[in-house]
N, C-alpha and C positions, 0 to 999 in steps of 0.2 A: 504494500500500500504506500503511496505517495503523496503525504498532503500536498508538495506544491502541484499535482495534480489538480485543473477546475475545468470543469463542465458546464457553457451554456448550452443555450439551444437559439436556434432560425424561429423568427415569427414573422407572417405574411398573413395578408386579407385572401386568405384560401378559402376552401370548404368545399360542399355539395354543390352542383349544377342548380342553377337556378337564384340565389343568393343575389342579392342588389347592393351596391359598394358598401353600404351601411350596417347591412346583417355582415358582412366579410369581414367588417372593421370589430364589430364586436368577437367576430373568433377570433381574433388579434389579442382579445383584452382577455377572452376565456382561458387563449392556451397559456397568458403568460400566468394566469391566476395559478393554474394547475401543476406551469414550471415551479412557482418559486417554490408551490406547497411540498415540491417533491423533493427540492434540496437542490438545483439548477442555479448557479455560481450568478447567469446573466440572460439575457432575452437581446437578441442579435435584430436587426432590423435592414430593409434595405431602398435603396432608391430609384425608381424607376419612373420615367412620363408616358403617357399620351398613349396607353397598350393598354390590354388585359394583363400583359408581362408584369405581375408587382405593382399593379396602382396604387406605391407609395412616393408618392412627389417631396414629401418632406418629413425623414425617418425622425429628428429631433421634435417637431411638435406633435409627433405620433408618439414619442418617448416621456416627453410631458406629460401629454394625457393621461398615460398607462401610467405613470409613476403614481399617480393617483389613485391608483386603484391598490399598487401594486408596492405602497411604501417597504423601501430597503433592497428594492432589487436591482441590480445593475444593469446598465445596459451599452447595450454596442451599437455598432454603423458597422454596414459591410454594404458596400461602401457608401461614403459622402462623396461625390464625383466634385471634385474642386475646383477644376476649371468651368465651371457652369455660375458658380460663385466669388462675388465680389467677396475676399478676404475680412474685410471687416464686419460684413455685415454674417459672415459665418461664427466669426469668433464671437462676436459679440450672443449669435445665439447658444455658440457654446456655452459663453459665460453666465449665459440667463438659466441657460438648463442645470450646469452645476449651480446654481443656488435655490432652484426649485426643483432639487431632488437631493435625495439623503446617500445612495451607494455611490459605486465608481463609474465614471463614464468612460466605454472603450472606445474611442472617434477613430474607426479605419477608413484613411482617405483612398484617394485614387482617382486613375484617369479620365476612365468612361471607354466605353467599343463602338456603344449605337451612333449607327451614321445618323440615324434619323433624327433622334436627342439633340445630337450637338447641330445640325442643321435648321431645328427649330429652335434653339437659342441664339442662332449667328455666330456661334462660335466654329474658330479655324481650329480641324482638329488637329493638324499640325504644330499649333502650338501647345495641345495638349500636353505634353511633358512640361514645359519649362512653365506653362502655367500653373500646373500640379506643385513645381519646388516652391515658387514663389508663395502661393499661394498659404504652406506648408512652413516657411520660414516666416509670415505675418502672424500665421496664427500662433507660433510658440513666441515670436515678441509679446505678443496678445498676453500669452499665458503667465508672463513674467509678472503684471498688474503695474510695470512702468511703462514711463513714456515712452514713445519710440517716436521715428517717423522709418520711410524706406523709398528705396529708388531699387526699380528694377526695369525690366524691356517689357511690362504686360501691365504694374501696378508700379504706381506712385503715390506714396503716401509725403507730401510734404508739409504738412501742418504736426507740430507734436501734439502727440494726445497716448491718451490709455484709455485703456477697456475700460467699460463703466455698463454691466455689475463689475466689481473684480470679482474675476473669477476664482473658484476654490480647487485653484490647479493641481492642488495635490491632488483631490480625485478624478482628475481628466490626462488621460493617455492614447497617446497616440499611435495611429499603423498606418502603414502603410501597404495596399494590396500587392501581391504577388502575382504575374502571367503568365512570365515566363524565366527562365534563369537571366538573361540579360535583366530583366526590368527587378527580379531579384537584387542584382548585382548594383543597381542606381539608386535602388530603397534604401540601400544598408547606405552609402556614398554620400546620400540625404540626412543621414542620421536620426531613419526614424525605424522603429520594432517591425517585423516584418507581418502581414494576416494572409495564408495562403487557404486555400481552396484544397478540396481530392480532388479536382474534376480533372487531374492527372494520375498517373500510376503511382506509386513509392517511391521507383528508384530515380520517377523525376523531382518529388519533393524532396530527396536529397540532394540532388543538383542545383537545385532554389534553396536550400538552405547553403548549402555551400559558399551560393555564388554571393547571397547576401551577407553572410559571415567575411566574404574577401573583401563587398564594397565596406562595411562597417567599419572596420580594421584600416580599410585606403582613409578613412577620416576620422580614426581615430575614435569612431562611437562604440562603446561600451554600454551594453543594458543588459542585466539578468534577468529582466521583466516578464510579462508573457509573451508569449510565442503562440500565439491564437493560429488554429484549423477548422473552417468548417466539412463537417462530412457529411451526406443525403445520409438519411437513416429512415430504413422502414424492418420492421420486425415480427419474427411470428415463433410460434414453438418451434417448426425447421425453417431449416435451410430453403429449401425448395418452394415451402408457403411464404416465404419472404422475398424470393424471387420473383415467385407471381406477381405479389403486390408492386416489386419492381418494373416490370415489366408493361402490368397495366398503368400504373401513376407515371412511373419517369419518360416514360415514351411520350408521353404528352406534355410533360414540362419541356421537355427535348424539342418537341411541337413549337411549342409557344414561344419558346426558346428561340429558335432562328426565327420563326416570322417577325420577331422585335428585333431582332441584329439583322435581316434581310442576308441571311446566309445564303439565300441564292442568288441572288446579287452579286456576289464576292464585290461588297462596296469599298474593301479596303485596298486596293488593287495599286493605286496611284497618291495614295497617303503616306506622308512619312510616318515612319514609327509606327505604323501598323500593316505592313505588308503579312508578317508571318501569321494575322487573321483568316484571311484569306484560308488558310490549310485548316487550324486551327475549329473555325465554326462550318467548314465541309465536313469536321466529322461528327460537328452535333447534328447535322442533316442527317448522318447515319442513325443516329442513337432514338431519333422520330420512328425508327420502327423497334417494336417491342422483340424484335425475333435477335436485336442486338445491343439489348441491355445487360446481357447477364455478365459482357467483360468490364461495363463501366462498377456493376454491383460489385464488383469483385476487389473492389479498391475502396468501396465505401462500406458504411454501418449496413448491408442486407443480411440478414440473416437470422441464426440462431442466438442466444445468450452466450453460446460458448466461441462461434463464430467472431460475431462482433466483438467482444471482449479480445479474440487473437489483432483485431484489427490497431484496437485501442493501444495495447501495448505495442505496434508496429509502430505508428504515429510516436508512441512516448519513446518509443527507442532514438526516432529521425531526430528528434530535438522540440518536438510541441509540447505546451504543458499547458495548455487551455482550448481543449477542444468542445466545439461548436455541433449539438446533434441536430440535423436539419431534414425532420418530416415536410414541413409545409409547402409543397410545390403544388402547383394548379389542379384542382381537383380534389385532392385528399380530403376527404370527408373526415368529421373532430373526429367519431371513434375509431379511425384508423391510427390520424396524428396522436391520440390521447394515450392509446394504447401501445404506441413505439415508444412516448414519453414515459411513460409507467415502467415496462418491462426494459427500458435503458437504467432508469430508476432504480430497479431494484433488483435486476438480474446483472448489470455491468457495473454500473459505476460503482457500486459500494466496493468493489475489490481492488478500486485503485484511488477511495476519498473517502474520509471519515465526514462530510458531508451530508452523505449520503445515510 
């Protein structure tokens, strides 16, 4: 057992067919009630426009809300896409949220993929990257609670000023998303904790810790902190009834999936910094049919108690110490989500969190 072992979970505006934005926002509020009761470290959030893909446009005042229901629970972003946002006016909702909530807040930034996102904002996805650093080093002036100003190539701050709530930076921490080993490798460079995804194999989340661990080091950042993964997670007594479920659910998040990044399209084709998309979301077009789910379950939480569990410690072995269990994809109806959360609850996590 490992206390520095913690477990949240994914919460999204899912459920049963039929549901209208408002019934799907309240499953948001159901599952997190049901995470904390169960001993769940955090409730992960995410952000997405103009789709059925995630209709959460703004994971922070959906964090607020729920913190109301839900006092002491922590929560995350996976992701806050930063170049969508003017700097100040993020921090400062950071700073609003850390004073109208009681736990820790995990803020994983990042770049954004959807052509379609950044072309209804007028943003150049091109400059995607360099707006994500900038972005990223206002908001930890932010977090300081002094003055600052800043000059950069996307944002100019030249008035001094400070945050105003100040914020209660100690419980606000920051990530940075992971896509690929290169962008690993600029995370760690940035000097910011790295949050990756399974929706690769093992021996590539090893290459992405790696290559993060070498940018870290080129700047000299050091953080023992967490190391956040999220994993899909569906579960059943076997192996094979938890394939099913994969099979039917993820094949249609996979669906829904490329039709929000227009994966057939290939719209990254002529974008800097996004060419290796292109391959990339050609094979979540694959994973749209259920007859080719069973190698992505095979890298994530599908399965048995004793399954998932080999899983968990696979992850703790690479270098995670805060893993993210993520039922909620499009469709999943609560007693399915409810039931992966329970039987994660109390068939895995207790063997690696006195939490639990």
């Amino acid at each position: 057992m490992s206390d520095s072992l913690k477990f949240g979970f994914v919460v999204a505006p899912v459920g049963a067919s039929g549901l209208d934005d408002a019934a799907l926002y309240q499953e948001v509020i159901t599952d997190c009630k049901l995470g904390q009761s169960l001993g769940y470290d955090s409730a992960w959030m995410l952000e997405h426009h103009f789709s059925d893909y995630f209709p959460t446009p703004s994971p922070l005042l959906f964090m607020s809300h729920v913190a109301a229901h839900c006092p002491g629970l922590s929560f995350g972003s996976s992701v806050l896409v930063a170049p969508w946002y003017h700097p100040l006016r993020l921090m400062g909702e950071i700073s609003m949220l850390s004073n109208l909530t009681e736990a820790e807040l995990l803020i994983g930034i990042g770049r954004g993929t959807a052509k379609m996102e950044y072309d209804a904002f007028d943003v150049n996805m091109e400059h995607a990257r360099d707006r994500l650093r900038e972005c990223l080093e206002i908001v930890r002036l932010g977090l300081t609670g002094e003055p600052f100003t800043y000059k950069g190539e996307h944002f100019n701050i030249g008035r001094t000023l400070r945050i105003r709530p100040t914020p209660q930076a100690d419980r606000v921490h920051l990530f940075g998303a992971i896509g690929s080993p290169e962008s690993a490798r600029l995370t760690g460079a940035m000097g910011v904790a790295p949050l990756n995804i399974c929706q690769f194999p093992f021996h590539i989340l090893e290459k992405m810790v790696a290559s993060w661990k070498e940018g870290a080091e080129s700047a000299g950042f050091t953080d023992a902190g967490r190391r956040p993964v999220v994993a899909h997670c569906l579960m059943a007594d076997t192996d094979e009834e938890a394939y099913a479920l994969a099979r039917q659910h993820l094949s249609e998040f996979f669906r829904l999936q490329s039709a929000h990044y227009e994966a057939d399209s290939e719209p990254w084709t002529d974008i800097k910094g996004y060419e290796q998309f292109n391959r990339y979301f050609g094979n979540l077009l694959a994973l749209s049919k259920p007859e080719n789910i069973d190698k992505f379950s095979a890298h994530n939480f599908v399965g048995s108690a004793k399954t998932v569990a080999a899983q968990v410690e696979r992850l703790h072995d690479i270098g995670f110490n805060h893993i993210m269990v993520h039922p909620a994809t499009v469709g999943v109806p609560r007693d399915v989500r409810h039931d992966t959360l329970r039987r994660f609850a109390t068939t895995v996590a207790p063997e690696f969190s006195d939490a639990f």
